[in-house]
C-alpha positions as CSV (number, residue, x, y, z in Angstrom):
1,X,77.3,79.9,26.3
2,X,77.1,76.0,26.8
3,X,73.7,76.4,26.0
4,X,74.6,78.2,22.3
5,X,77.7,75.5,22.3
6,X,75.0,72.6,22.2
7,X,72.8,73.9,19.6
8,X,75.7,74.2,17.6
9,X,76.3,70.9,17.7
10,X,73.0,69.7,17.3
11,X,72.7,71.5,14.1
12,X,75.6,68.9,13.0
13,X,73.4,66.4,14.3
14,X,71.3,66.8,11.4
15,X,73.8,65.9,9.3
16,X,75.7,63.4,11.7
17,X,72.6,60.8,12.8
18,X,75.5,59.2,15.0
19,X,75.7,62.6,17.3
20,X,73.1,61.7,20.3
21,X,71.0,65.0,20.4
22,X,67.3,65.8,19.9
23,X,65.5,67.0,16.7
24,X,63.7,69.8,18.8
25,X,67.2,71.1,20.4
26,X,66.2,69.1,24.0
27,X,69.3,67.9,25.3
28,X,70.4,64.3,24.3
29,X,69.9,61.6,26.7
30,X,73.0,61.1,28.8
31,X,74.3,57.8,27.9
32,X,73.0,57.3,24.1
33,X,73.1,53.9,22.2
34,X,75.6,53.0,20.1
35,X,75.7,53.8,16.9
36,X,75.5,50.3,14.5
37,X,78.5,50.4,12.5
38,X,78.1,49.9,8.6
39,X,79.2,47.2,6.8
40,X,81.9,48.5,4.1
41,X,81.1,48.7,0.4
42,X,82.1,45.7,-1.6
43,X,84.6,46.6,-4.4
44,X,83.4,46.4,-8.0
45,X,86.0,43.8,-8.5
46,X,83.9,41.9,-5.5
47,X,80.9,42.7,-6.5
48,X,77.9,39.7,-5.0
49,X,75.8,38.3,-7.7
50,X,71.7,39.6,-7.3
51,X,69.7,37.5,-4.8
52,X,67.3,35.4,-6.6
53,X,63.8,36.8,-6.8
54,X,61.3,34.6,-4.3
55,X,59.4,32.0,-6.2
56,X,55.9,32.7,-6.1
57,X,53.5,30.5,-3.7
58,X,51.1,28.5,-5.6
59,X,47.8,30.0,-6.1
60,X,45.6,28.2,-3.1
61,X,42.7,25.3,-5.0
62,X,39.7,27.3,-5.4
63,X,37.0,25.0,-2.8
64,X,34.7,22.8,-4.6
65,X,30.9,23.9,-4.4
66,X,28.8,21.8,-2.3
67,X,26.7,19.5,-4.7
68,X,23.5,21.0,-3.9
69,X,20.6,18.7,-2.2
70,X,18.2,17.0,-5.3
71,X,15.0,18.8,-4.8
72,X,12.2,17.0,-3.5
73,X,9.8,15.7,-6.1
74,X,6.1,17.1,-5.5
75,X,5.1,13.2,-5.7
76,X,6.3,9.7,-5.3
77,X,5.2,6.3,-6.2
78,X,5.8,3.0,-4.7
79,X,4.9,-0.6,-5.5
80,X,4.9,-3.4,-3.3
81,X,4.3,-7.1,-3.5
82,X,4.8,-10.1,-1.5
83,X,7.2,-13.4,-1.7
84,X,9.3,-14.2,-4.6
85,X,11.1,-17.5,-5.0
86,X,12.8,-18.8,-8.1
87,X,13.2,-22.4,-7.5
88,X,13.7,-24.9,-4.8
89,X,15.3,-28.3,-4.0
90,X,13.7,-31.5,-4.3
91,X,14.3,-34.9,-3.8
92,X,15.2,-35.1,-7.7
93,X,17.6,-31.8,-7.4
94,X,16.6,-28.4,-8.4
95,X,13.8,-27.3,-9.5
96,X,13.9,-24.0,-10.9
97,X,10.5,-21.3,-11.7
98,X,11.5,-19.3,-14.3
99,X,11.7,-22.5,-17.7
100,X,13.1,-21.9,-20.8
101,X,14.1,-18.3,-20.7
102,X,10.6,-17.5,-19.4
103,X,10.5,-13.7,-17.9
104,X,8.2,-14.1,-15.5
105,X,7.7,-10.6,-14.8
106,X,7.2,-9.3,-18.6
107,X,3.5,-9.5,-18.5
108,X,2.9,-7.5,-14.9
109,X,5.7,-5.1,-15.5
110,X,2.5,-2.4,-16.4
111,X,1.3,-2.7,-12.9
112,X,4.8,-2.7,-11.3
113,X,6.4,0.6,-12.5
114,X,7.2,3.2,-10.1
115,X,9.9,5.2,-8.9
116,X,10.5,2.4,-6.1
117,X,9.4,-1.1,-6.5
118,X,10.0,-3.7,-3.4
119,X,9.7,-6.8,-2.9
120,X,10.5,-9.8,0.1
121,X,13.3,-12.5,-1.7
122,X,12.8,-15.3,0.0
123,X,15.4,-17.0,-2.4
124,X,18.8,-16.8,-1.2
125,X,21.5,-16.1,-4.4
126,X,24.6,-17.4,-5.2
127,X,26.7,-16.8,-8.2
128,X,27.0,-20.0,-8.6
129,X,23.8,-22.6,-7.4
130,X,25.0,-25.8,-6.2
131,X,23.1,-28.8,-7.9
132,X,22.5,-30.4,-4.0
133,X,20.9,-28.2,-1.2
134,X,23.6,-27.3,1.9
135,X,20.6,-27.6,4.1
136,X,18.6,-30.9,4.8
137,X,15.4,-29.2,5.2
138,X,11.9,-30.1,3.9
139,X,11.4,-26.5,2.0
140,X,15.2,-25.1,0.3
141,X,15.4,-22.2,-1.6
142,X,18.2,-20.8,-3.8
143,X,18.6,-18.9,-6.5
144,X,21.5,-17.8,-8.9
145,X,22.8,-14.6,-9.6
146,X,21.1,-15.4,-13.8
147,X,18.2,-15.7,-12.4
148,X,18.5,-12.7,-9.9
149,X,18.7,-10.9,-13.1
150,X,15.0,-11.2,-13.6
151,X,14.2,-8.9,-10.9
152,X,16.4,-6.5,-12.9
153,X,14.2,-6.8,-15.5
154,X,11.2,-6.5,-14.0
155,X,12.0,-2.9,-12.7
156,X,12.5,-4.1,-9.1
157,X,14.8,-1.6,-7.1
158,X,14.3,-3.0,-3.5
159,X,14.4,-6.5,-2.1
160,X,14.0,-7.5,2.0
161,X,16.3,-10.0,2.5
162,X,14.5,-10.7,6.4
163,X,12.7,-13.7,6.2
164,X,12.8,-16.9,7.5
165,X,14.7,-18.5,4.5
166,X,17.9,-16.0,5.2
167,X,20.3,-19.2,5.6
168,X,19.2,-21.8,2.8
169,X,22.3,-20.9,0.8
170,X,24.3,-21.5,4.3
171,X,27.0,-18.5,4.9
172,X,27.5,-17.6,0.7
173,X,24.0,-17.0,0.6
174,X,24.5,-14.8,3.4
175,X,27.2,-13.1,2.3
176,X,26.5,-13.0,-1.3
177,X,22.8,-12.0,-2.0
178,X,23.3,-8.5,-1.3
179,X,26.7,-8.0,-3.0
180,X,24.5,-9.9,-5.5
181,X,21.6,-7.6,-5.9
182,X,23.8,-4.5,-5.7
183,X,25.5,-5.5,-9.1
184,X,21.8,-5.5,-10.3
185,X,21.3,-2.0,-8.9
186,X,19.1,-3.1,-5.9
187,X,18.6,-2.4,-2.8
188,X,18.7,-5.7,-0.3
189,X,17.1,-4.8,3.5
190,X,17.8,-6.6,6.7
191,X,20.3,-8.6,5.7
192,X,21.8,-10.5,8.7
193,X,25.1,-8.7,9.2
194,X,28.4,-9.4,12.0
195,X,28.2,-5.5,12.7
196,X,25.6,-4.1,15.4
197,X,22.5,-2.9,15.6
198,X,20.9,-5.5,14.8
199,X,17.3,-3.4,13.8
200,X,18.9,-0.9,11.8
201,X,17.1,2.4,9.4
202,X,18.4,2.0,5.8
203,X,18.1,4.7,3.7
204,X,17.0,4.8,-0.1
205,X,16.6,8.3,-2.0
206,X,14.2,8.3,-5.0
207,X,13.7,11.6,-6.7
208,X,15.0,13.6,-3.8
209,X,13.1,11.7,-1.5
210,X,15.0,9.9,1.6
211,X,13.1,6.3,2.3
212,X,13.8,4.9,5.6
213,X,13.3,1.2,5.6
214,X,13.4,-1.2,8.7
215,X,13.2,-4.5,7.4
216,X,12.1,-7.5,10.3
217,X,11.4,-10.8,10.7
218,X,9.3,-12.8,13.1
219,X,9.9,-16.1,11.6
220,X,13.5,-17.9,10.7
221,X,14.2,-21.4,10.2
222,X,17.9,-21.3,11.7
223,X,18.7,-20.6,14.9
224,X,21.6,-17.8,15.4
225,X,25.1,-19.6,16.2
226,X,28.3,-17.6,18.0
227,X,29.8,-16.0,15.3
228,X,27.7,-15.9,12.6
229,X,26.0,-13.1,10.4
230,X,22.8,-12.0,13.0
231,X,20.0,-11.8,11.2
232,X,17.2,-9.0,12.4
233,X,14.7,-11.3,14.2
234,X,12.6,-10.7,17.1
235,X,9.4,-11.9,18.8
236,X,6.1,-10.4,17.5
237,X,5.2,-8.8,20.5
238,X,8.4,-7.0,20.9
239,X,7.7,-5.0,17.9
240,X,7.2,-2.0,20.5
241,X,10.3,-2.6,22.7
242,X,12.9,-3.0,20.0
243,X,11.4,-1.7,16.7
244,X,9.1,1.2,17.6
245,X,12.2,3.5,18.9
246,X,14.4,3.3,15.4
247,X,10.9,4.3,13.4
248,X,11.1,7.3,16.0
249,X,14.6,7.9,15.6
250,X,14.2,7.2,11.4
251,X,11.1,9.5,11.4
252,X,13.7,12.9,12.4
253,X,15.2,12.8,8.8
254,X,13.0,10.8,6.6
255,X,10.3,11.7,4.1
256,X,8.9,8.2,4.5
257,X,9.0,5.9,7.0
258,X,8.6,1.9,5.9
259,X,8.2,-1.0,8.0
260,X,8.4,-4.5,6.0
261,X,8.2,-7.7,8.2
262,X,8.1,-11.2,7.5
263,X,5.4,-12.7,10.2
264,X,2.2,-14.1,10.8
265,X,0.7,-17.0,10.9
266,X,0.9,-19.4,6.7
267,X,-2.1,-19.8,5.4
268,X,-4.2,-18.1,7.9
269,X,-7.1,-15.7,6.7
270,X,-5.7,-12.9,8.9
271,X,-3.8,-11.1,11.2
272,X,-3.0,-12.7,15.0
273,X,-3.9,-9.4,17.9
274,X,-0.1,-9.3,18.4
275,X,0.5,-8.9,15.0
276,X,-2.1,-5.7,14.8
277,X,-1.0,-4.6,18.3
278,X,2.4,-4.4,17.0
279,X,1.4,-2.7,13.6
280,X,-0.8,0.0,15.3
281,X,2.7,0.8,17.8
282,X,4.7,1.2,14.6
283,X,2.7,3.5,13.0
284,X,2.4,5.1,16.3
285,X,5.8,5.9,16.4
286,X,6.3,7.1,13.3
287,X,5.7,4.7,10.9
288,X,4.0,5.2,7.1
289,X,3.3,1.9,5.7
290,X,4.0,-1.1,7.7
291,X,4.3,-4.0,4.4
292,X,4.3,-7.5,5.8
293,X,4.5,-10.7,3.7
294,X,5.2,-14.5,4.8
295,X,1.3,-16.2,5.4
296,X,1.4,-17.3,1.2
297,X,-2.5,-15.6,1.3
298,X,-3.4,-12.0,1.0
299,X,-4.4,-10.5,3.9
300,X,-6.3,-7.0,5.1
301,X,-5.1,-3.8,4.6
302,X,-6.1,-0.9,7.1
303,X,-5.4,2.7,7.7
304,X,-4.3,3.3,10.8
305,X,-3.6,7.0,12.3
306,X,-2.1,9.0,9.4
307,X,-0.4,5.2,8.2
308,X,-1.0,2.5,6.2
309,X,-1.2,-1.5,7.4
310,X,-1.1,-4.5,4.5
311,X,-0.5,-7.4,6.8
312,X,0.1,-9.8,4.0
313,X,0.9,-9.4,0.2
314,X,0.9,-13.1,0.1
315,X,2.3,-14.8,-3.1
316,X,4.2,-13.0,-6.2
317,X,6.4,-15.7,-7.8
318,X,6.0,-18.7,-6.1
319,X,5.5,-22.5,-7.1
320,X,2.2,-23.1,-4.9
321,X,-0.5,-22.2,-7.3
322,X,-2.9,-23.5,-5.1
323,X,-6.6,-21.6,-5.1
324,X,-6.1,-19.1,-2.6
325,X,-2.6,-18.6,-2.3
326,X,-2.3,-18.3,-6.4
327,X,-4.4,-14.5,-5.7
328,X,-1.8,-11.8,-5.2
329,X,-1.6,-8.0,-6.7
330,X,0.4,-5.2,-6.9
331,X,-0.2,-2.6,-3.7
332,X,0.3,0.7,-5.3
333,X,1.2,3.9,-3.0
334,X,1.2,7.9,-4.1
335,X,2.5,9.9,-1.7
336,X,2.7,13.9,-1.9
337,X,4.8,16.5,-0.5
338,X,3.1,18.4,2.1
339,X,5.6,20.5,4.0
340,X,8.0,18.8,6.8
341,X,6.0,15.3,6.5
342,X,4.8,13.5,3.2
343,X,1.3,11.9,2.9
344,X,-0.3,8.7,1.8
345,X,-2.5,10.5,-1.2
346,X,-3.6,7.6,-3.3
347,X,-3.9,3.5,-2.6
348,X,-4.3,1.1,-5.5
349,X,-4.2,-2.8,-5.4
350,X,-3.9,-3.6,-8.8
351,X,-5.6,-7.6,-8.7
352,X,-2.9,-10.4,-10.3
353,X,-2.5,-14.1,-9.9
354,X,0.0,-16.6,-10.3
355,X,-0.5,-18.3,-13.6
356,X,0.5,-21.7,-14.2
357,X,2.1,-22.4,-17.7
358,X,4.4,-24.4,-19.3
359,X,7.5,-21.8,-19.2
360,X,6.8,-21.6,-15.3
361,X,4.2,-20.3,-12.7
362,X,4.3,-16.7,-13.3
363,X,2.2,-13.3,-11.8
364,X,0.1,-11.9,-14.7
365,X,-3.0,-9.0,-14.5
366,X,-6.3,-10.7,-13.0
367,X,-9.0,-9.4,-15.0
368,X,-12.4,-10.8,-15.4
369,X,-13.7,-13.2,-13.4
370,X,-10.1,-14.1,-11.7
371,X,-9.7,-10.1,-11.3
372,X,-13.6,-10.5,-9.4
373,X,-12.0,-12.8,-7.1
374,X,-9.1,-11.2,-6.3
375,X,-10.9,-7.7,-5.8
376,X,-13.9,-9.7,-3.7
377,X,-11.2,-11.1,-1.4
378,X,-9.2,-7.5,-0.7
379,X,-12.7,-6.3,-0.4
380,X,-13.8,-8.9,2.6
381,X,-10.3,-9.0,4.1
382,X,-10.5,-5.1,4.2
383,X,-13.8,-5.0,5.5
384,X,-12.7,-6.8,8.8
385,X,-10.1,-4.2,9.6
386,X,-12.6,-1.4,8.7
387,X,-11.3,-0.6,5.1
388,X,-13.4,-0.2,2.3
389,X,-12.5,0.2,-1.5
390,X,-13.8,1.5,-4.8
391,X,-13.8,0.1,-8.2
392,X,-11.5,1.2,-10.3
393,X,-12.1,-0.5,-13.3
394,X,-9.8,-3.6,-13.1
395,X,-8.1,-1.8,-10.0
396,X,-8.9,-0.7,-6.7
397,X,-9.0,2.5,-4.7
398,X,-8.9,2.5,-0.9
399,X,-11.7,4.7,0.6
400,X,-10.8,7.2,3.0
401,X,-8.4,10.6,3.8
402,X,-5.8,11.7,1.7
403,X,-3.7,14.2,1.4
């Protein structure tokens, strides 16, 4: 009877969800929970105004694509050549190269062009060149940011600033030749700086190609004072020590690995044993082309492993037109894409030498018998260091592997 009584009532519980009994007729649980009273229906009269729709969230920024990497050329060329000045201080004032407008590199650009084209600036810039030199030394050089713009025009794209004439213009030489030069749209290397390291990589991309420079000196005419701009300097024969680990560590993520160092002996026919000691550990460790420049003479050129040695590019612009020191020339380097490592294909020396004239001393094409000389002293230089070359017609080709 109870049990008929309860199904009863849970047949109203159908219709009453307040009445605690089970769907399936199981009796309800003893002590049920309250029922949650309604709230009672507003009156028309009361009637709430509609809630407000929900604005719609901003659609998120689609993310930007990743600029994809430049593809790697098949082939790169590069040009290098030694010391350019543009004037200097005598006893009468300044004496600038580059008379009467004169482009002094016009007539060589031929030999020049490439996709990277360095050089060592031994001429401090200014914007503005003093008509006195701040220094009292025998040999001041200085340059002004109008003249800089000759190197502009001459196709130049990368300048070593690491030579022993780094402090000629004082501190705004310092401080200003590379701020210079990048208004140009060049590249200036070891320039002294205030932040650590000292012997840095610095990287250059040309036509997908990453360049890591390490630009050196051996030779400085200033000694480094607390507090000033430290200029990369270093004993020759702790090349190894301090220079061979950043070609090592520049060698992980570079294409091409270059060394350019202003060292060596002026004037002397070649190369001291720790200067080719410490050339042979740099290509050792890494190295391509080790480009060095401050004797004022050229200088043998040697392969070396799977790199390339020139230990001096002597003179480009320069005001001693002297015999030996006018010979110069443009060294020429191809190299190819090969897989994870790039190779030294092709090396030209293209002969020039420093022409005296009445706009200014100025590097031009050595043909004929000056392009004899020039090619007979590469040739004798090279032959000391075991190179050999081949006539090109003007030009010439160094013997040996390529790619």
């Amino acid at each position: 009877m109870v049990a008929a009584r309860m199904r009863s009532l849970c047949v109203l519980a159908l219709l009453l969800p307040a009445f605690g009994c089970a769907r399936n007729g199981a009796e309800a649980p003893a002590d049920p929970p309250p029922a949650v009273a309604s709230a009672p229906a507003p009156s028309a009269a009361a009637k709430p105004a509609p809630m407000p729709e929900p604005a719609a969230a901003p659609a998120p920024a689609p993310t930007p694509e990743p600029a994809p990497a430049p593809t790697r050329a098949d082939a790169l060329e590069l040009t290098f050549v030694g010391d350019v000045i543009f004037g200097r201080y005598r006893e009468s004032g300044y004496d600038p190269i580059p008379e009467e407008g004169n482009p002094v590199f016009d007539e060589i650009k031929t030999q020049l062009a490439a996709d990277v084209v360095v050089g060592n600036l031994e001429t401090p810039l200014v914007r503005t060149l003093p008509e006195g030199s701040p220094i009292g030394s025998r040999y001041r050089f200085g340059a002004s940011l109008e003249m800089a713009k000759y190197l502009q025009r001459g196709g130049f794209t990368v300048m070593s600033l690491a030579n022993n004439h780094w402090f000629d213009q004082r501190i705004d030489g310092i401080e200003q030749t590379p701020v210079l030069l990048q208004e140009l749209g060049i590249v200036g290397l070891g320039a002294a700086r205030r932040d650590p390291p000292v012997f840095r990589v610095e990287t250059v991309e040309a036509k997908g190609w990453r360049l890591g420079f390490v630009a050196i000196t051996t030779r400085t005419n200033a000694p480094v004072r607390e507090g000033m701009p430290v200029l990369p300097y270093l004993e020759t024969d702790r090349l190894d020590e301090d220079v061979a680990p950043v070609v090592r560590e520049a060698r992980a993520n570079h294409d091409l690995v270059i060394v350019v160092v202003h060292w060596g002996e002026e004037y002397a026919e070649a190369p001291n044993s720790a200067q080719v000691r410490g050339a042979h550990a740099l290509v050792d460790a890494g190295a391509d082309l080790v480009i060095g420049h401050h004797p004022h003479v050229l200088q043998g050129i040697e392969r070396h492993g799977d790199g390339l040695i020139a230990y001096s590019l002597g003179n480009f612009l320069f005001e001693n037109t002297n015999d030996i020191p006018r010979l110069t020339g443009v060294l020429r380097i191809k190299a190819a894409s090969t897989g994870a490592r790039a190779c030294l294909q092709q090396v030209v020396f293209h002969p020039a030498y420093i022409k005296r004239s009445r706009g200014g001393p100025h590097p031009v094409p050595a043909t004929g018998g000056m392009g004899k000389r020039v090619r007979e002293r590469v040739i004798t230089q090279g032959k000391k260091l075991g190179a050999s070359w081949t006539l090109q017609g003007e030009d010439l080709q160094l013997d040996g592997p390529g790619c």
